[in-house]
C-alpha positions as CSV (number, residue, x, y, z in Angstrom):
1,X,94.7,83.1,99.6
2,X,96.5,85.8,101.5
3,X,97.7,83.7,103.8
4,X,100.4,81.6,100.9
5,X,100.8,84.5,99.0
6,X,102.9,86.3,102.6
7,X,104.0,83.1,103.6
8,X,105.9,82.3,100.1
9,X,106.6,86.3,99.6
10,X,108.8,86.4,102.7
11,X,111.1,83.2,102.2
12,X,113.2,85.5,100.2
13,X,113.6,88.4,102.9
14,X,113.7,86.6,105.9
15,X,116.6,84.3,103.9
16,X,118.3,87.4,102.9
17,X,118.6,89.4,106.0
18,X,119.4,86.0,108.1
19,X,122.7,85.7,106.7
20,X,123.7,89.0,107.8
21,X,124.9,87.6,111.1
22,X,125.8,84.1,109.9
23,X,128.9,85.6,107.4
24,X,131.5,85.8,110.2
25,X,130.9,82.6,111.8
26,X,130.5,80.8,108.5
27,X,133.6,82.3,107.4
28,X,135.3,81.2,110.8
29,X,134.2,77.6,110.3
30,X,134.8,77.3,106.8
31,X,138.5,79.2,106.5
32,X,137.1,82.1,104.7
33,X,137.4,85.8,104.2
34,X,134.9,88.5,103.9
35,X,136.0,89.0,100.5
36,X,134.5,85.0,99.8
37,X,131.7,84.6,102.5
38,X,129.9,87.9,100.4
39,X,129.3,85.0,98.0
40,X,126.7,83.7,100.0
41,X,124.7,87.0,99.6
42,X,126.0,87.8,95.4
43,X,124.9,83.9,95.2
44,X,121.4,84.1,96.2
45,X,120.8,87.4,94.9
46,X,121.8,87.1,91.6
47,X,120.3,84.1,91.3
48,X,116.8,85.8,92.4
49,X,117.9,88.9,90.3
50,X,117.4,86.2,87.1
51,X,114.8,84.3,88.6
52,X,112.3,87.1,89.9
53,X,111.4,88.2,86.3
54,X,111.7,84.9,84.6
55,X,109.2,83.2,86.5
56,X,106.9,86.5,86.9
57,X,106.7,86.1,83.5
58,X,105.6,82.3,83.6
59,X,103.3,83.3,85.9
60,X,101.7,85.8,83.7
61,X,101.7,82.8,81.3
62,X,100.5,79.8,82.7
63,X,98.9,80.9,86.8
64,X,100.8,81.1,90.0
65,X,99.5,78.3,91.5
66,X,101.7,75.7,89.5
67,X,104.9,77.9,89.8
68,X,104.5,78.8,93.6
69,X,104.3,75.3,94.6
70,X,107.6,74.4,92.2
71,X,109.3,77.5,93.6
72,X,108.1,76.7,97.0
73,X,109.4,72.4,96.9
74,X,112.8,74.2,95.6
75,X,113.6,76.1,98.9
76,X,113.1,72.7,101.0
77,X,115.1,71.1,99.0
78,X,118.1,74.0,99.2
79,X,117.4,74.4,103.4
80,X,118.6,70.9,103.5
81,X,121.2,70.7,100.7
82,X,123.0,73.8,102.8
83,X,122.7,72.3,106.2
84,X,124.9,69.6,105.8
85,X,126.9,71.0,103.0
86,X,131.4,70.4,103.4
87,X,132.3,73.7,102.2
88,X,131.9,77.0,101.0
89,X,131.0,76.1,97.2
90,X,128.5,73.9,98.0
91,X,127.1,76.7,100.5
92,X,127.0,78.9,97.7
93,X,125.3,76.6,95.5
94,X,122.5,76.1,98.0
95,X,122.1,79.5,98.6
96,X,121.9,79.8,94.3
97,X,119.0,77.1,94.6
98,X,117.3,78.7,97.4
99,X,117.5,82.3,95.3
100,X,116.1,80.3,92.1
101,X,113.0,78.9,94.7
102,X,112.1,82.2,96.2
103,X,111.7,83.9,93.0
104,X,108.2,82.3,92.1
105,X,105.9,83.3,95.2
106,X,105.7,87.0,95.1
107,X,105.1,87.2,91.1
108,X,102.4,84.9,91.9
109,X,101.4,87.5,95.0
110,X,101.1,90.8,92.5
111,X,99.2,88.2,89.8
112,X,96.7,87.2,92.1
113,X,96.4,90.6,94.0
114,X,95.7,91.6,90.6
115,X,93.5,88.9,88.9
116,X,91.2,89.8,92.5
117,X,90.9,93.3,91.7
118,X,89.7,92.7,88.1
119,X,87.2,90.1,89.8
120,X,85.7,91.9,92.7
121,X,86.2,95.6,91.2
122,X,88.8,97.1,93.2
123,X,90.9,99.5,92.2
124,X,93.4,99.1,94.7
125,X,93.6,96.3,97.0
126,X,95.4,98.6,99.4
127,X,95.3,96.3,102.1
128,X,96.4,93.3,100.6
129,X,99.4,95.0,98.8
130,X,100.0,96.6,102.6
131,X,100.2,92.8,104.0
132,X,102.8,91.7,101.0
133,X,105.0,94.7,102.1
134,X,104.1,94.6,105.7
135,X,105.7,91.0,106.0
136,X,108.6,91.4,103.9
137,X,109.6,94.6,105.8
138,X,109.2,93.2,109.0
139,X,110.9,89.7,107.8
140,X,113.9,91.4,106.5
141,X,114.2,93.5,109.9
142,X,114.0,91.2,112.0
143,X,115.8,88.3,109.9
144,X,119.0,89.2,112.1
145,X,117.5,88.9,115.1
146,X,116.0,85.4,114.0
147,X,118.9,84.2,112.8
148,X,121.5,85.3,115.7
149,X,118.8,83.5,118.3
150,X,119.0,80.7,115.5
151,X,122.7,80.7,115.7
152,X,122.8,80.6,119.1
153,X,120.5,77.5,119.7
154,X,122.1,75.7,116.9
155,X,125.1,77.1,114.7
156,X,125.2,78.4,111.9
157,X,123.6,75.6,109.9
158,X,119.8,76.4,111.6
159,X,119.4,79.3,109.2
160,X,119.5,76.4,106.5
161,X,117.5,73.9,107.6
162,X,115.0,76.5,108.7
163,X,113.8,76.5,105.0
164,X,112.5,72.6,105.5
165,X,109.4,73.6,107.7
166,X,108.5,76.6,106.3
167,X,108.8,74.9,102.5
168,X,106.3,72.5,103.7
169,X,103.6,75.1,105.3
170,X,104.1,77.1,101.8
171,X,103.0,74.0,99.8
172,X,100.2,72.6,101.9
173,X,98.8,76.2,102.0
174,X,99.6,76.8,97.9
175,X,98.0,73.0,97.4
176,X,94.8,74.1,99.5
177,X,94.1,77.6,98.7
178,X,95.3,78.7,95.5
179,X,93.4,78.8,92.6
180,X,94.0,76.3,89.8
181,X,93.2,79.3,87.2
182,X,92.9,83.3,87.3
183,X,91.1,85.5,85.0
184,X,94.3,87.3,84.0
185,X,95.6,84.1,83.2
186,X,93.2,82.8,80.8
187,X,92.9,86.3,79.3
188,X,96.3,87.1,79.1
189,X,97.5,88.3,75.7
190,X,99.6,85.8,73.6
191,X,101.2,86.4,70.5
192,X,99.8,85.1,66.7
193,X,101.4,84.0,64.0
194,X,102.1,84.8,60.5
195,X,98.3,83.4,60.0
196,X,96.3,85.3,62.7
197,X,96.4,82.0,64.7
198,X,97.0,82.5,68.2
199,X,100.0,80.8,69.9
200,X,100.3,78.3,72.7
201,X,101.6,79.5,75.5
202,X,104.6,77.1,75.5
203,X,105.4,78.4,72.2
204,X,105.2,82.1,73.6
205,X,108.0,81.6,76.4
206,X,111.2,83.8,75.3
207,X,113.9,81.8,76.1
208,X,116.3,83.2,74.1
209,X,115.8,86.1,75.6
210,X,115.9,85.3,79.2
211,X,119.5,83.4,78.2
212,X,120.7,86.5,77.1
213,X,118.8,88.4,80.0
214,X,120.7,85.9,82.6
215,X,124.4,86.2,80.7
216,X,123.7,90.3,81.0
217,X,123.3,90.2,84.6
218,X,125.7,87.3,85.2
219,X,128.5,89.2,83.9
220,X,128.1,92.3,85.2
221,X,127.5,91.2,88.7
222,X,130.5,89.0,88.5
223,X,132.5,91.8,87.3
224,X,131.2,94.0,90.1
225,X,131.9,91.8,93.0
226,X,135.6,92.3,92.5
227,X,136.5,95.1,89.5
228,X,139.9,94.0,88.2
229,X,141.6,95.0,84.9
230,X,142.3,91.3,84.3
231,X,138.6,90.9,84.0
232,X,137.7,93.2,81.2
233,X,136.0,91.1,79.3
234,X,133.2,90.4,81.8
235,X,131.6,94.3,81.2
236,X,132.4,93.8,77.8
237,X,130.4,90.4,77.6
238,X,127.9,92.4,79.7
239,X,127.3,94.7,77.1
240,X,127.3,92.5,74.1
241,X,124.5,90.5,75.6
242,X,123.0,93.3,76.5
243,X,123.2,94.6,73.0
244,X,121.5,90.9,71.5
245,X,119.0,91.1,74.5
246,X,117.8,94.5,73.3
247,X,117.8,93.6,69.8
248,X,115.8,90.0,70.3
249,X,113.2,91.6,72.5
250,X,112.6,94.4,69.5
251,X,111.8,92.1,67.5
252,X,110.0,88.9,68.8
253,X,106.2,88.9,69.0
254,X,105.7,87.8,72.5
255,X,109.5,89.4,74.2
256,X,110.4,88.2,77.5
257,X,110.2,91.7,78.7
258,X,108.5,94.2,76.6
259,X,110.6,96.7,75.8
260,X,108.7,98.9,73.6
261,X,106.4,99.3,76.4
262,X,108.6,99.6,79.2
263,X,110.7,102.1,77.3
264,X,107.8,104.6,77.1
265,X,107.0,104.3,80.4
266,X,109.1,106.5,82.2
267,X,107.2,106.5,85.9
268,X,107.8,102.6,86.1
269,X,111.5,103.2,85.1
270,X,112.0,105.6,87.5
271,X,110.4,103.5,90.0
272,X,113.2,100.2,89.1
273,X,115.8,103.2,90.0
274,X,114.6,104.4,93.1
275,X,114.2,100.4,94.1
276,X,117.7,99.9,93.3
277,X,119.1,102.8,95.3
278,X,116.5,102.6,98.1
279,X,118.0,98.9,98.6
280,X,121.8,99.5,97.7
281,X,122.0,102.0,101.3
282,X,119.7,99.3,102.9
283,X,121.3,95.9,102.8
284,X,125.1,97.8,102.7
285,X,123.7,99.2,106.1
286,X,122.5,95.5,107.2
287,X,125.1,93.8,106.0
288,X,127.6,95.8,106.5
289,X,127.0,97.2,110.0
290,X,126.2,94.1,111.3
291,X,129.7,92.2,110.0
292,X,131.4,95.5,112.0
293,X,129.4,94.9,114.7
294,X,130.8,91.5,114.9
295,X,134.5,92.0,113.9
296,X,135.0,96.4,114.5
297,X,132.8,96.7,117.4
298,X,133.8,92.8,119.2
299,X,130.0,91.5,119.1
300,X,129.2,88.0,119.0
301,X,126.5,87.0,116.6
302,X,123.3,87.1,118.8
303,X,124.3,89.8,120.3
304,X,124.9,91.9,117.6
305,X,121.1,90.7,116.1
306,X,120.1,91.8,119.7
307,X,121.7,95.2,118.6
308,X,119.7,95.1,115.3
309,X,116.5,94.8,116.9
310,X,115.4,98.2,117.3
311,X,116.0,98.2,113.5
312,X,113.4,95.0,113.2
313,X,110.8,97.2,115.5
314,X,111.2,100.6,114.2
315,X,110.6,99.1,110.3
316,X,107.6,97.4,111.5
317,X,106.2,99.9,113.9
318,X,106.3,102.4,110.7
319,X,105.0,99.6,108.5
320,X,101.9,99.1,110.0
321,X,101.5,102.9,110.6
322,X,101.6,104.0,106.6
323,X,100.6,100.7,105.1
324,X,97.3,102.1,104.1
325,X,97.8,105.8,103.1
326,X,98.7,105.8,99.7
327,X,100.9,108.6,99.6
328,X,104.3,107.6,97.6
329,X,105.9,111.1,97.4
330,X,105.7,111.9,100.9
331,X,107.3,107.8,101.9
332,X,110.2,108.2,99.8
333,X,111.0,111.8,100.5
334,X,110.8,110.8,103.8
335,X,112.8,107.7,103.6
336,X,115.7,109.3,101.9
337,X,116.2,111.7,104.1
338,X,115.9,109.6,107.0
339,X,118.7,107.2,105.3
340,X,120.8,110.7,105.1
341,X,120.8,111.0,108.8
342,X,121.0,107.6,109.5
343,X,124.4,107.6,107.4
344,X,125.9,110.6,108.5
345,X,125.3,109.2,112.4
346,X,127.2,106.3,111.2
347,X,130.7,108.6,110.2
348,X,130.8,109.4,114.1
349,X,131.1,105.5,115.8
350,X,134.6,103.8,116.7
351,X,135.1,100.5,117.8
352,X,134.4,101.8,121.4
353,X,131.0,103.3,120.5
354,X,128.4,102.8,123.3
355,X,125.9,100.2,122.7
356,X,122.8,102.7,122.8
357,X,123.6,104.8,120.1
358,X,124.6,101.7,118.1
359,X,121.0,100.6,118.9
360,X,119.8,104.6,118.3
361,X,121.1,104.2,114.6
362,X,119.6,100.8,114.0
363,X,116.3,102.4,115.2
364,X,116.4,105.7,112.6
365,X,117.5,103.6,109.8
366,X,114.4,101.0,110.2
367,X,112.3,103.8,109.5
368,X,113.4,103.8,105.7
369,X,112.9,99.9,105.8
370,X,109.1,100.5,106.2
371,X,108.7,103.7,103.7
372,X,110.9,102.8,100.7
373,X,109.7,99.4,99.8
374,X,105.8,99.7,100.3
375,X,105.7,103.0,98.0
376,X,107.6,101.4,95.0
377,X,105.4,98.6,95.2
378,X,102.2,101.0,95.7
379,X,103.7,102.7,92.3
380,X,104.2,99.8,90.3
381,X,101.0,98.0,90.8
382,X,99.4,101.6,89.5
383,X,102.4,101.9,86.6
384,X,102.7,98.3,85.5
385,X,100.7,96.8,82.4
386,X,97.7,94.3,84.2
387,X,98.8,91.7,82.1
388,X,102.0,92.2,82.7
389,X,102.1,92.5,86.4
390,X,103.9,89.1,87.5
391,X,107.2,90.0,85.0
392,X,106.9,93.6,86.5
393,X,106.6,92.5,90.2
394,X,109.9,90.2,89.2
395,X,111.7,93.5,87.9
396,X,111.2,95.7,90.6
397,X,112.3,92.7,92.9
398,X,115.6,92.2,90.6
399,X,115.9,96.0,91.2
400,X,116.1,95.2,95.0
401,X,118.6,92.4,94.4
402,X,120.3,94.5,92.0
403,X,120.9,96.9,95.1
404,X,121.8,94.5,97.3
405,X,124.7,92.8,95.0
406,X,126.2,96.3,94.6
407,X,125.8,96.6,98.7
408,X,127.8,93.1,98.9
409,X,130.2,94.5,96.4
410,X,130.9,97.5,98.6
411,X,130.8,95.7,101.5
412,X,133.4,93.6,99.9
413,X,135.4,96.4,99.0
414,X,135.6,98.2,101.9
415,X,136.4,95.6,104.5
416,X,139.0,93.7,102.0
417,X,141.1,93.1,105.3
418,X,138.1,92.8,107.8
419,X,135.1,95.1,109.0
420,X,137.3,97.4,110.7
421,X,135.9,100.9,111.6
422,X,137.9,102.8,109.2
423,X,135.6,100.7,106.3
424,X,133.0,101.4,107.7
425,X,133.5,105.0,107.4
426,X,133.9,104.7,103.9
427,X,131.3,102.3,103.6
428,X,129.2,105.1,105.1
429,X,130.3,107.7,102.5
430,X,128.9,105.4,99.7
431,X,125.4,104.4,101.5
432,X,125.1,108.8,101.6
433,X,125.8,109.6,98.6
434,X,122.6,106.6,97.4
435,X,120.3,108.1,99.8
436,X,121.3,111.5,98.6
437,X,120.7,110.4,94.7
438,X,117.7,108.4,96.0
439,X,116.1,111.7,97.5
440,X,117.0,113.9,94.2
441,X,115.3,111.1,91.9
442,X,112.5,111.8,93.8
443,X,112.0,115.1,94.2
444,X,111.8,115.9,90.5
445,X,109.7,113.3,89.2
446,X,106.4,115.0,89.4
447,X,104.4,112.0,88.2
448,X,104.4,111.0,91.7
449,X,102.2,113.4,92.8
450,X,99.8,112.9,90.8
451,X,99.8,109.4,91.5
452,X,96.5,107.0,91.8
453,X,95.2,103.8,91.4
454,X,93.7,103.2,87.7
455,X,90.7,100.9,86.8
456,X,92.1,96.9,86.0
């Protein structure tokens, strides 16, 4: 099974961290600014930010196997609704698709990492949670490289139609090697009625509360991409669905997301956090760095993912190093203070910087690319509820999307006239003072020490 469960988990990253290098030339054949291509990034991201949880939680419901392969169909159909799409709303409108599709196969990846270690025994499946982080580390580093060498064989459009090919080897491999039914799916808890009478799954989907869920998230994000006092109503629409989400999932028997549960457990809430702010310094850096390498620095596209690949090989040299040692503390301490550096090396370049110490700051800020994300996951398969582990797995992915809208939004921000060097600077200010916040968070939660895998 291991081999559709990576396949399907990295058509999110490698999507993701593609378009860092397609923005400027998109923009250039399309007639649009920074300001607009950062759509393509909000797009796909919120749309996965809604999605990841929704569909973990259908997946905790009814299998993976039936969602990967719907998931999986959806991101053929997006790679080719994007290649030949006229303009930059219909662009954006793939990407939303192609966010939607991705959003099914790592939920199902956690469920049946999880539904294997209640079979066979283990307590933690150390190496397969290493290959699910492994691959999206290494996809999302080296996603710019891929896609400038894309670029320059084909345009811009080959980072669409990419998705055809790879759809197809996710759903002959779901079709042959998933199972039809997992043992935390046919003992997965569902809620009873008035009479004692348990009810059918179909009846136990929330979808009130994932519509209010999706309007919360919506209207922040929205909101975020370009703060304006003519907008206030967006955070104040925000809030009041935030206010009917909390109140809905109180009181329903079988809530979309638990919140009883999730509010008591302060480890796997500190965990969402450090995801978010371990991801908002990451993607600012790829995205933003790489749209100043094009337009501050003079770059064209391949080159400037030629630039980015000591990034790709520093994330997956440490990857592969740390995969297998369980320490979480030590990762993210690490991580964060690695990000520090890598930030306060970014304050020194101007447009004529030389090219080896752009590649030098690539290289230091991969190594936070393969600590960060492999110790929050390491955390939440230890933190989460077993039956609960698909809709967690979403959530700490929406927590990562959640990072990278507000990176798109201060990417947006900063370079409102273009990527000059001057945003960047400030843009560098911002990533610092995450990866400081990201090293305080933690330093003083002490439940991280103490960390260890539990029996299923």
């Amino acid at each position: 099974m291991i081999a559709p469960m990576v396949l399907g988990s990295v058509l999110n990253p490698v999507n993701s961290s593609m378009i860092a290098v397609a923005l400027v030339p998109i923009g250039s054949a399309l007639g649009a600014p920074p300001s607009q291509t950062a759509w393509l990034v909000s797009g796909l991201y919120l749309a996965t930010a809604v999605g990841q949880p929704v569909i973990g939680r259908l997946v905790d419901m009814f299998g993976p196997r039936r969602l990967y392969l719907i998931g999986t169909a959806m991101v053929g159909v997006a790679g080719l609704l994007g290649s030949v799409a006229p303009n930059l709303g219909a662009l954006v409108a793939a990407r939303v698709l192609l966010g939607f599709g991705t959003s099914a196969a790592y939920p199902a990846a956690m469920h049946l990492t999880r539904s294997e270690a209640e079979r066979t025994g283990r307590d933690s499946p150390a190496g397969v949670l290493t290959a699910l982080a492994v691959s999206a580390q290494t996809v999302s580093v080296i996603g710019p490289t891929l896609g400038g060498l894309l670029i320059g064989l084909g345009g811009w459009r080959t980072i669409f139609l990419v998705n055809v090919p790879l759809s197809l080897a996710c759903l002959v491999l779901g079709a042959l090697r998933l199972p039809k039914a997992t043992k935390i799916a046919k003992g997965a808890d569902r809620a009873a009625d008035a009479g004692g009478v348990p009810v059918p799954a179909a009846r136990g989907i929330d979808l009130p509360g994932m519509a209010l869920f999706a309007a919360l998230l919506v209207a922040l994000m929205v909101f975020l991409m370009k703060p304006r006092a003519e907008d206030w109503y967006l955070p104040v629409l925000a809030l009041l669905a935030g206010a009917a989400f909390v109140r809905r999932e109180l009181r329903v028997p079988e809530p979309f997301i638990d919140l009883r549960v999730l509010g008591g457990n302060g480890p796997l809430l500190a965990t969402f956090l450090r995801q978010f702010l371990s991801y908002t310094t990451a993607y600012a850096f790829l995205y933003g760095f790489t749209q100043w390498l094009e337009e501050g620095r003079g770059l064209h596209a391949a080159a400037a993912g030629l630039v980015l690949l000591p990034l790709s090989l520093t994330g997956l040299l440490v990857s592969a190093i740390t995969g297998r040692r369980e320490a979480v503390r030590g990762k993210l301490v690490v991580g964060s203070l690695v990000q520090i550096a890598g930030c306060a090396a970014m304050l020194t370049l101007q447009a004529g910087s030389a090219l080896w110490l752009l590649a030098a700051i690539g290289a230091l800020m991969g190594v936070p690319q393969g600590l960060n994300g492999l110790a929050n996951q390491n955390a939440l398969y230890w933190q989460a509820d077993p039956a609960r582990i698909g809709s967690a797995a979403g959530l700490l992915r929406t927590f990562m999307y959640l990072g990278a809208m507000a990176a798109s939004a201060a990417d947006a921000a900063f370079f409102q006239h273009g990527a000059d060097t001057g945003g960047l600077h400030h843009l560098s200010l911002f990533m610092l003072a995450g990866a400081v916040l990201l090293l305080a968070v933690t330093v003083i939660d002490r439940s991280l020490g103490t960390l260890t895998p539990r029996k299923a």
